[in-house]
C-alpha positions, 0 to 999 in steps of 0.5 A: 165804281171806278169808271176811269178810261183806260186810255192805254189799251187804245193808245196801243191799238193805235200805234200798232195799227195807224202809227208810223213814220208819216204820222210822226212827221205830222206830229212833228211838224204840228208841235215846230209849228205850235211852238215855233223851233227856236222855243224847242231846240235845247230846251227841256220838255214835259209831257203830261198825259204822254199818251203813245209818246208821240208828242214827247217823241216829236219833241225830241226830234224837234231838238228838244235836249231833255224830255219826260212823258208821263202818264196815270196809265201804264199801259201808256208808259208801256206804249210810249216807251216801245214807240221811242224804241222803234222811233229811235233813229229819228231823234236828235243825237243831243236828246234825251227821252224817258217815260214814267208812271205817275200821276199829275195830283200826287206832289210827292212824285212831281217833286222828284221831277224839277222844273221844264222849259216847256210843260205841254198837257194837251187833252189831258188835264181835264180826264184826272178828276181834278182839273183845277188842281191838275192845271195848278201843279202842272203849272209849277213845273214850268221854269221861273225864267220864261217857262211855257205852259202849254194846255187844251182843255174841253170848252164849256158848251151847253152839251158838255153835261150831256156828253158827261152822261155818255162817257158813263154809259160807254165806261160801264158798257160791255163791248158790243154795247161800246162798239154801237156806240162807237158806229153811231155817235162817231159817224155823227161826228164825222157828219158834224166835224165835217160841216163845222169846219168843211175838213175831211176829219180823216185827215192825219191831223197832228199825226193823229186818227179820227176813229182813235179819237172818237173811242177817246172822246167817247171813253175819255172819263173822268170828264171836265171841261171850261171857258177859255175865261176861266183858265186864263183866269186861273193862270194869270194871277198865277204869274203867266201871261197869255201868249195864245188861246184859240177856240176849237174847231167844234163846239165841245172841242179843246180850246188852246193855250199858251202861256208864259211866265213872267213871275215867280208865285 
C-alpha cells in the first residue's frame, strides 16, 4: 500500500482559505531575512517541494531573476501555478516564475534543469522516501561559484520512530478517523509548541497556519528525519561549507541549514 501524503489537497485548502497578501508579505520577509537580499536579488532560485508556490513566489519578489518550483505532487504544481496568477502584480518586473511536476530522485528530469544559485528544500527532502539521496541530488543543482543549499530537515529525537507510526495510522485512516486525529494530537501540540517556546503557535509565522501545519505533520509520510551531525556530515565532503545550522524551536522539529559551495566534486 502506497501511504504517500497528498500534500496537494491541503496546500489548496490552504491557499484558498488562509492565503493572502499579509501571509505573503510574511513569507517574504522570512526568506529577505533567512537569506539577506543581497544573496537573492538577480540570482536564480529552486524550490524543491514548491508546496502552494508561496516561497518561489516571495523569491521572485525579493528579486530573485529566475525561479522554478517543483513538486512530486500535481496538485501542488496546480496550486502554485494558480497562486503566482493571483500574486502576479507583486513581483519584480525582471522575474521570471515557473512550476513543474517532477520528482527529486528521477536524474533524467533534473538534468533538464541545469544549476541554481540558490537551491531551497525546506521540509521537503525527508517526505521522498530516500533523504539521503534526496539531499544528494538536491545538492548537485547548486551552481559550482558559490551556490547555496538551503534545507531543514526533521531532528532525529528519541520519539521520531514513534511519530513514524502515527503517519501510518493517519495515512490509512478514513476521514473522521483523520479529523479525531487531527483535534486531539493538534491541541496537544499547540499546548506543546506553546510551553517549549512561550509563542502563540498561531502567529503567521513565514506566512504560514499552524492548523495546516498540524494536517502536514500529522499526514507528512514517507517520513525521515536526522541529526544536524549527520547532514553536515554528508554535505561537506561534498564540497559545502556550513554557513548556518540552527536547531528547532521543538524537539521533532526541522533543524535549519545553510550551505555554501566551495568546490567543485
Amino acid at each position: 500500500m502506497d501511504l504517500r501524503f497528498e500534500f496537494g489537497r491541503n496546500w489548496e485548502d490552504f491557499s484558498l482559505s488562509r492565503l493572502d497578501d499579509e501571509r505573503l508579505k510574511a513569507a517574504s520577509e522570512s526568506i529577505r531575512r533567512l537569506l539577506g537580499p543581497e544573496q537573492i536579488s538577480g540570482r536564480s532560485f529552486l524550490d524543491i517541494g514548491c508546496g502552494s508556490g508561496l516561497f518561489s513566489i516571495a523569491a521572485a519578489i525579493c528579486g530573485a531573476s529566475r525561479v522554478v518550483g517543483f513538486d512530486f505532487d500535481s496538485k501542488a504544481v496546480e496550486v502554485s501555478r494558480m497562486n503566482a496568477k493571483r500574486f502576479s502584480s507583486f513581483l519584480a518586473p525582471s522575474s521570471k516564475v515557473e512550476f513543474l511536476t517532477g520528482d527529486i530522485l528521477d536524474k533524467p528530469f533534473l538534468g533538464r534543469l541545469g544549476t541554481f544559485d540558490i537551491v531551497y528544500a525546506w521540509g521537503s527532502l525527508h517526505h521522498t522516501g530516500n533523504m539521503i539521496k534526496a539531499i544528494s541530488h538536491a545538492a548537485s543543482l547548486v551552481e559550482q561559484k558559490a551556490g547555496l543549499l538551503v534545507i531543514a530537515i526533521y531532528n532525529k529525537h528519541w520519539s521520531s520512530p514513534l511519530w513514524g507510526h502515527v503517519k501510518q495510522l493517519y495515512n490509512i485512516s478514513g476521514p473522521c478517523a483523520r479529523s479525531v486525529l487531527e483535534f486531539t494530537l493538534g491541541r496537544l501540540m499547540f499546548l506543546g509548541v506553546l510551553a517549549l517556546t512561550g509563542k502563540n503557535p498561531l502567529g503567521k509565522a513565514r506566512g504560514m497556519d499552524f492548523w495546516y501545519d498540524v494536517t502536514d505533520w500529522l499526514g507528512g509520510y514517507p517520513y525521515e528525519y536526522a541529526t544536524p551531525d549527520s547532514i553536515v556530515g554528508l554535505l561537506e565532503p561534498m564540497g559545502f561549507k556550513t554557513l548556518q545550522a540552527l536547531k528547532p524551536r521543538v524537539p521533532t522539529g526541522c533543524n535549519e541549514f545553510i550551505f555554501q559551495r566551495v568546490t567543485s566534486c
